[in-house]
C-alpha positions as CSV (number, residue, x, y, z in Angstrom):
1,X,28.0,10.7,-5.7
2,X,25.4,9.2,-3.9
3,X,23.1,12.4,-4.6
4,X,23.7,11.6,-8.5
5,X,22.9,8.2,-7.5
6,X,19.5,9.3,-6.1
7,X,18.9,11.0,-8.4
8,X,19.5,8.9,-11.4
9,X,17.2,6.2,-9.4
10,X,14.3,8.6,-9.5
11,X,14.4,9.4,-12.8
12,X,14.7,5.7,-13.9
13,X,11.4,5.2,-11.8
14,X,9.8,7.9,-13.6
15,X,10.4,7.3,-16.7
16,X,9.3,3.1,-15.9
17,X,5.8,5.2,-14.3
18,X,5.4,6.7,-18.1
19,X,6.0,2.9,-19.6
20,X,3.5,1.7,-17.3
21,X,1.1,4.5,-18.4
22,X,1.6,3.4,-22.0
23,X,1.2,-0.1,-21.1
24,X,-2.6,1.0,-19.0
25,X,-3.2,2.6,-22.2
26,X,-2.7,-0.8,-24.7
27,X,-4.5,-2.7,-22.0
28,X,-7.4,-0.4,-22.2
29,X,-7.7,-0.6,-26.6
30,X,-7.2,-4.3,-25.9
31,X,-10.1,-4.4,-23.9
32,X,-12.0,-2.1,-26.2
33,X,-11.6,-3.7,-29.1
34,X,-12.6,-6.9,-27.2
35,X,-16.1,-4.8,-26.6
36,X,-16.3,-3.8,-30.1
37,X,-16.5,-6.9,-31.4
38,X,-19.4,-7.8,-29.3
39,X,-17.0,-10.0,-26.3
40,X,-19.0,-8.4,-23.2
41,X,-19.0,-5.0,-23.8
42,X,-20.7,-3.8,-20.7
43,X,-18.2,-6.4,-18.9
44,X,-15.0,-4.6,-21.8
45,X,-16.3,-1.2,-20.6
46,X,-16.3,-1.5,-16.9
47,X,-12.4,-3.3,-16.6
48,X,-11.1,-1.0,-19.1
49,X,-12.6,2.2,-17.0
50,X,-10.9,0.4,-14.2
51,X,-7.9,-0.2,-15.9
52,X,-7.5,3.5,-17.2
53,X,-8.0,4.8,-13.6
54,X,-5.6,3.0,-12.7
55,X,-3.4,4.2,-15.4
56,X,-4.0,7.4,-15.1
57,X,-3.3,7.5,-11.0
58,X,0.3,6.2,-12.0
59,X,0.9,8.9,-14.2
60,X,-0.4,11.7,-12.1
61,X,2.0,10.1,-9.9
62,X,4.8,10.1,-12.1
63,X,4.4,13.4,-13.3
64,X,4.7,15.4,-10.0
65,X,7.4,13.3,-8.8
66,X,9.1,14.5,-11.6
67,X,8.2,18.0,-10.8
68,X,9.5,17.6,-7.3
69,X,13.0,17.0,-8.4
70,X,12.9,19.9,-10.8
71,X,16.0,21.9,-9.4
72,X,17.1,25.6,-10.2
73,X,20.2,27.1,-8.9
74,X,19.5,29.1,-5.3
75,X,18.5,32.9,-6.2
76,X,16.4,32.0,-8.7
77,X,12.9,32.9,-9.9
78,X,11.1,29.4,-9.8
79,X,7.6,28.4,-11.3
80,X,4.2,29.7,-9.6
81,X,1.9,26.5,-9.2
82,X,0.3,27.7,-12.1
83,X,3.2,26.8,-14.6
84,X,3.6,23.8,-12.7
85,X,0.3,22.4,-13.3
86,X,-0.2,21.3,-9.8
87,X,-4.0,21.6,-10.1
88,X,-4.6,19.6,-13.0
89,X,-2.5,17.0,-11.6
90,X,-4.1,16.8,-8.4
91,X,-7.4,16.6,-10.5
92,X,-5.8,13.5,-12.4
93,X,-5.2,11.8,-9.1
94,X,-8.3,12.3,-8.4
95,X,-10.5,11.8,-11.7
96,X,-8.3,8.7,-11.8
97,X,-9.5,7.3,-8.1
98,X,-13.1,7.9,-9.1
99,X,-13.0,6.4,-12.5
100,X,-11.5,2.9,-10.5
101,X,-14.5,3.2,-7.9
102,X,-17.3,4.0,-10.7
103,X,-15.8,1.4,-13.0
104,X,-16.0,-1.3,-10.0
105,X,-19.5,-0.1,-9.2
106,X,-20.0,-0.9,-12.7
107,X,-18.8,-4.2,-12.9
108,X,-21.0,-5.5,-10.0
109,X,-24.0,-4.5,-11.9
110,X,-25.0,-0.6,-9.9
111,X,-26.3,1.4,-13.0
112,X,-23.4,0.7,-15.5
113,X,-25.3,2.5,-17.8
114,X,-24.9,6.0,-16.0
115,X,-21.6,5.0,-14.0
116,X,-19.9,4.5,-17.0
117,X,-20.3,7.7,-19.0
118,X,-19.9,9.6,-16.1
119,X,-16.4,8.2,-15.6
120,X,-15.5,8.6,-19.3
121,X,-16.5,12.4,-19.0
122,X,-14.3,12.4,-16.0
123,X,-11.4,10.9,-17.4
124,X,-12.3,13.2,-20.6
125,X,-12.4,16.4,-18.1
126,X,-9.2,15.4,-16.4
127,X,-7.3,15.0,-20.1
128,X,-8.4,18.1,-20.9
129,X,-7.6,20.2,-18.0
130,X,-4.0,18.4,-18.2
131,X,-3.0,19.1,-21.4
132,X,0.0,20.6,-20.7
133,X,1.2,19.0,-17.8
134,X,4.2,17.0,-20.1
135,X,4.9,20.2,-22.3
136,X,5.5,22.2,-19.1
137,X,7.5,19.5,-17.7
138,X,9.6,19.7,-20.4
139,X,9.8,23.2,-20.4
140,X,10.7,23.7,-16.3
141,X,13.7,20.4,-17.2
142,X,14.8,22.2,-20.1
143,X,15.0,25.4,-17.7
144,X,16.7,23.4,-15.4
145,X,19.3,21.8,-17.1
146,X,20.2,24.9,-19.0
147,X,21.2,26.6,-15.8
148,X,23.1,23.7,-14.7
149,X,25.0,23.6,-18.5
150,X,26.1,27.4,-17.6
151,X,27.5,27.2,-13.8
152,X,29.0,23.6,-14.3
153,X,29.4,23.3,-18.5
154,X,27.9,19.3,-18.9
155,X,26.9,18.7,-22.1
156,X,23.9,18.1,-23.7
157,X,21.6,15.5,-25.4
158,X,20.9,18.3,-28.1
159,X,19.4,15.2,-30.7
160,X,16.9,13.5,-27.3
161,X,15.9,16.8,-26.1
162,X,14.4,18.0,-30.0
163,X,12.4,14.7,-29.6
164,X,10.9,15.2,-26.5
165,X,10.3,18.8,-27.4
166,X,8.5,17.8,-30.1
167,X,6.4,14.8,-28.4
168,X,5.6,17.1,-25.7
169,X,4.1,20.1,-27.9
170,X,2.7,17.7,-30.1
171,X,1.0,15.4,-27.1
172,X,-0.7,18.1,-25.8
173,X,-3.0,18.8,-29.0
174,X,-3.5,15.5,-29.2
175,X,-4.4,14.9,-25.6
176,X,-7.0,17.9,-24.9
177,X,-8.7,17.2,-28.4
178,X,-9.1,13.4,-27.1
179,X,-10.5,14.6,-23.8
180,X,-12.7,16.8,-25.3
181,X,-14.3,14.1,-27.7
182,X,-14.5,11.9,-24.5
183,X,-16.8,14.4,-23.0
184,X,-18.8,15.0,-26.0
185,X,-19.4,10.7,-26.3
186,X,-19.5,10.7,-22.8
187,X,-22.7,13.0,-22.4
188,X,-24.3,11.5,-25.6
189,X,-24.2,8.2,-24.0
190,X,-25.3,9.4,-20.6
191,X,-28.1,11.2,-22.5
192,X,-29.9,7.9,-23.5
193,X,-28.7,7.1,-27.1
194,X,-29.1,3.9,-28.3
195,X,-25.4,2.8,-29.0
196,X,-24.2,4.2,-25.1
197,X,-21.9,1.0,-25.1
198,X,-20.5,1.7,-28.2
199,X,-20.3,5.8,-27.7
200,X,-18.2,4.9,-23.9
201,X,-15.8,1.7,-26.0
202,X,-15.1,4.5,-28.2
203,X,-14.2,7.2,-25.6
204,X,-12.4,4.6,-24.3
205,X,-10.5,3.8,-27.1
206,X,-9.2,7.4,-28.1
207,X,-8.5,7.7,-24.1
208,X,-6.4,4.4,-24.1
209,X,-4.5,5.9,-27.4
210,X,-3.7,8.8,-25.8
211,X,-2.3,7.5,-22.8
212,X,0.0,5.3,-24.9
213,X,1.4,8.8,-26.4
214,X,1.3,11.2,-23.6
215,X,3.1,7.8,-21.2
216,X,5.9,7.8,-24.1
217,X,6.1,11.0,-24.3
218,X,7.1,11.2,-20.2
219,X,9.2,9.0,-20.3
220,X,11.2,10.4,-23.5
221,X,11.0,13.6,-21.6
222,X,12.8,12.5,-18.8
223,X,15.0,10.1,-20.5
224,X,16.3,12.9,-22.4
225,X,17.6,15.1,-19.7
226,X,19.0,11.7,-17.7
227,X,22.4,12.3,-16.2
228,X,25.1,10.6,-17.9
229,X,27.6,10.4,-14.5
């Protein structure tokens, strides 16, 4: 009981670690949108790129300590680190700690104007490279749970589990082709073009709105599979 308990804690806390991610992510378009219409946008761009490291450390967080308590039954074939995505998490956390030190930097005035895109091509790379990370979350809990239907015949969430299937396979798309325009803005504003602020409060933006969908989509993923004793 007090296993179920534990465990029921944990994925409570992981599922509040994806609703903070979504709220990092409304914070950040808050603060863009601020830039974009002309409220201190080197100021906007330096808190925001602070504010999504931020972010994006919590769900790097969240997401391997929801991959920690992915169980399978003993005798089992589990995941190589591969499937697990261990790397590209491990590059969030730390893609996410650099972003918060370059975005400070930034704020106290230490070449904004190359910190900045540098960190948006970061978060970009780190987006990219992490893709998957919710899809095969879903995919190693679907596993999971499956094999815990057949030895001990619980039933199933049929309805949650199609939606989180779907958010998760549909995230991913969405979340590499946003990292991937974050690195193209990101190098066009670290190459000298005239509207760099505007190029990284872009970035920015489409980085914010994808952690609002890839934080909802964690936490619909684990909600999905919670435990109902």
């Amino acid at each position: 009981m007090s296993i179920t308990r534990d465990i029921a804690s944990h994925e409570n806390a992981v599922a509040y670690g994806g609703l903070i991610d979504a709220i990092g992510g409304v914070a950040t378009i808050v603060l863009v949108i601020c830039g974009l219409v002309g409220i201190s946008p080197a100021m906007m761009v330096a808190i925001a790129t602070i504010v999504f490291g931020v972010a994006l450390l919590i769900q790097g967080g969240a997401m391997l300590s929801d991959y920690a308590q992915v169980v399978f039954p003993g005798g089992v074939r589990t995941a190589t680190p591969e499937q697990m995505g261990g790397n590209s998490l491990a590059l969030v956390f730390l893609v996410g700690a650099g972003g918060i030190v370059l975005g400070v930097l930034s704020l106290l005035g230490i070449k904004p104007d190359v910190l900045s895109p540098i960190a948006v091509i970061g978060f970009g790379t780190a987006l990219l490279l992490s893709s998957n990370a919710v899809w095969r979350l879903y995919v190693l809990r679907r596993a999971s749970a499956s094999m815990e239907v057949a030895s001990v015949g619980q039933s199933q969430h049929f309805g949650a589990e199609m939606l989180a299937s779907e958010m998760a396979s549909g995230s991913a798309g969405i979340q590499a082709l946003a990292g991937l325009a974050a690195i193209v803005l990101g190098i066009l504003a670290l190459a000298g073009h005239t509207a760099d602020l505007t190029l990284n409060l872009v970035a920015l933006l489409a980085l914010g709105a994808t952690l609002v969908l890839t934080g909802s989509t964690l936490s619909a993923t684990v909600l999905s599979f919670m435990r109902t004793t």
